[in-house]
N, C-alpha and C positions, 0 to 999 in steps of 0.2 A: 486387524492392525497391520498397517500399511509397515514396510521398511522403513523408506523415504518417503516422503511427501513436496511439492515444489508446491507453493501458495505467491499469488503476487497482489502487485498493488501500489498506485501512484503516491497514496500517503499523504496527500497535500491538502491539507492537513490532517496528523493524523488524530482519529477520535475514539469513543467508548464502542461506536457498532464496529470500526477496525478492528479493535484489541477481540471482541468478540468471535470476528470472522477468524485471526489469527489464533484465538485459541481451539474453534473447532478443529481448524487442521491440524492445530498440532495434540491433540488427545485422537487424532485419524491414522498417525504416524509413531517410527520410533525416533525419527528424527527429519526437523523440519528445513527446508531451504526455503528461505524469504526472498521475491524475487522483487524487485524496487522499479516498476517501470519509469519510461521516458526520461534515462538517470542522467541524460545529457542532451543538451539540443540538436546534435550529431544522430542521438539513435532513437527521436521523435520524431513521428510521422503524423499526419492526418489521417483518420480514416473517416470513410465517408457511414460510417453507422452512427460516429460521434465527434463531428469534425473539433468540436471545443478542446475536447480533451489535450488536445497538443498544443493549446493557445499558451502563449508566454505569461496573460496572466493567469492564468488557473495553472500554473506550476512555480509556482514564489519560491519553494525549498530546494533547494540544492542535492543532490544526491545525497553527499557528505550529512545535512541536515538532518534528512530523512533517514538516513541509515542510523545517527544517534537517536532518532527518536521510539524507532521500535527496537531497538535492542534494549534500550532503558526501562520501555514498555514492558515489555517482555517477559527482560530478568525480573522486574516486577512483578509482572501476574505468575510468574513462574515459583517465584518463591514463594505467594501465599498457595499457590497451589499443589506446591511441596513437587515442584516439574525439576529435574536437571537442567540446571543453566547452561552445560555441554551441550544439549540436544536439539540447539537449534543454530541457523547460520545468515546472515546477509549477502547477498550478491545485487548487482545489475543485472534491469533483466529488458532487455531490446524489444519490447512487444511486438512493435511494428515491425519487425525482421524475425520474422519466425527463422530464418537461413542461419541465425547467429547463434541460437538458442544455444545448440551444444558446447558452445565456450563459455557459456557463463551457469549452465544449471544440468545436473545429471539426467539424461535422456529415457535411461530407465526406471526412474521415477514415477509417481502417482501424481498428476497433474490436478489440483483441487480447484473447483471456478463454483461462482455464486452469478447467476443470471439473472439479472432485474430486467436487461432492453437489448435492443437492437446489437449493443457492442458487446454484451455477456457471449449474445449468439453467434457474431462473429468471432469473438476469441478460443469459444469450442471448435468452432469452423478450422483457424487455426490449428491448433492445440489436433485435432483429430485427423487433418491431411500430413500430419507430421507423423501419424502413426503413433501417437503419445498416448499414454493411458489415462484418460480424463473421469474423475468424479466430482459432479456436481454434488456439493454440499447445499446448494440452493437455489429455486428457479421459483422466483415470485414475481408480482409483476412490478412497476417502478414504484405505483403509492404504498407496496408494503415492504417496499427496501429501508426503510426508517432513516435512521442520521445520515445526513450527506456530508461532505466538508466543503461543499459550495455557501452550505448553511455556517459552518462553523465560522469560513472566513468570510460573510456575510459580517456574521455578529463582532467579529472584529473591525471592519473595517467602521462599523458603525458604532463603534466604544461601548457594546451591549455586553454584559456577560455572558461568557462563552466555555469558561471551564469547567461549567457542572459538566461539559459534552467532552472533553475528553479525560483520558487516565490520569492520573497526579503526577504520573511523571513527563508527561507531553508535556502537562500543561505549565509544571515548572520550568522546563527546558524553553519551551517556546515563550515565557514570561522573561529568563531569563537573557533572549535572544531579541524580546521587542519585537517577536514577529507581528503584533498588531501594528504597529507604528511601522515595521515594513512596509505591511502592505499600504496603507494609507500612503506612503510615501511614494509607494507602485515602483519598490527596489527591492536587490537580497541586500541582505547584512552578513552576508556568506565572513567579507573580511576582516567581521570584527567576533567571530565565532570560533572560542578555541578546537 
């Protein structure tokens, strides 16, 4: 059992294999930091292993968004699984500036990554020229990565049912928020989000 652990992840949208990824790391740790990447269009980059990833559309939620949706998550899966709702935290987290990391996530931490492709292996690349302590909780190849949220918000845009795929409490919040009707609309609704 890890002290700390640092787990990240774009979250856009976030779903049931998220909550899953988010609960290995944190039964890894005694206390987990959730790092939100590309939390602004300031600390998004391109990289050339997965240039999409930084695309403005395949990031609809807002930092703010995303940060209410896994801690909602969270406390969720936390209390049925009898977790301390103390023992975990959100930050931003600059992927693509590895040079910033130590202002936003504790450096001597246990850096947790799951490897489906090409960007997993660059983010170890990272994560490991930093001198950071990296444990892969997963390195499968992309067809056994299972839910994506390309898929989720796929099914949204196309008025398909889409909440069996995420937590109950995503899926309220993001019901709540008309993120389908965002996207179709191909806007945030950041301003009408308390």
């Amino acid at each position: 059992m890890h002290e700390i652990g640092v787990i990240h992840g774009r979250f856009q949208v976030l779903h049931n294999d998220h909550l899953a990824y988010l609960m290995d790391g944190a039964k890894r740790c005694r206390y987990l930091v959730v790092g939100i990447t590309n939390p602004d269009p300031f600390l998004t980059a391109p990289d050339p292993s997965d240039p999409s990833r930084a695309a403005p559309e395949n990031n609809p939620l807002t930092y703010y968004q995303r940060q209410r949706l896994v801690r909602a998550v969270l406390l969720e899966a936390f209390e049925e699984n009898g977790c301390d709702p103390e023992s975990f935290t959100i930050v931003p987290l600059p992927i693509n500036r590895p040079e910033l990391y130590r202002y936003y996530v504790p450096m001597d931490a246990v850096f947790f990554l799951s490897i489906y492709d090409d960007w997993g292996r660059r983010k170890r690349e990272l994560f490991t020229s930093l001198g950071l302590c990296v444990e892969v909780m997963r390195d499968v190849s992309p067809w056994q990565k299972g839910l994506s949220a390309t898929e989720v918000r796929g099914r949204m845009l196309r008025g398909e049912p889409w909440e069996h795929l995420t937590p109950p409490a995503a899926a309220r919040l993001m019901k709540e928020w008309d993120v389908p009707g965002m996207l179709r609309r191909g806007g945030a609704a950041s301003c009408c989000i308390p």
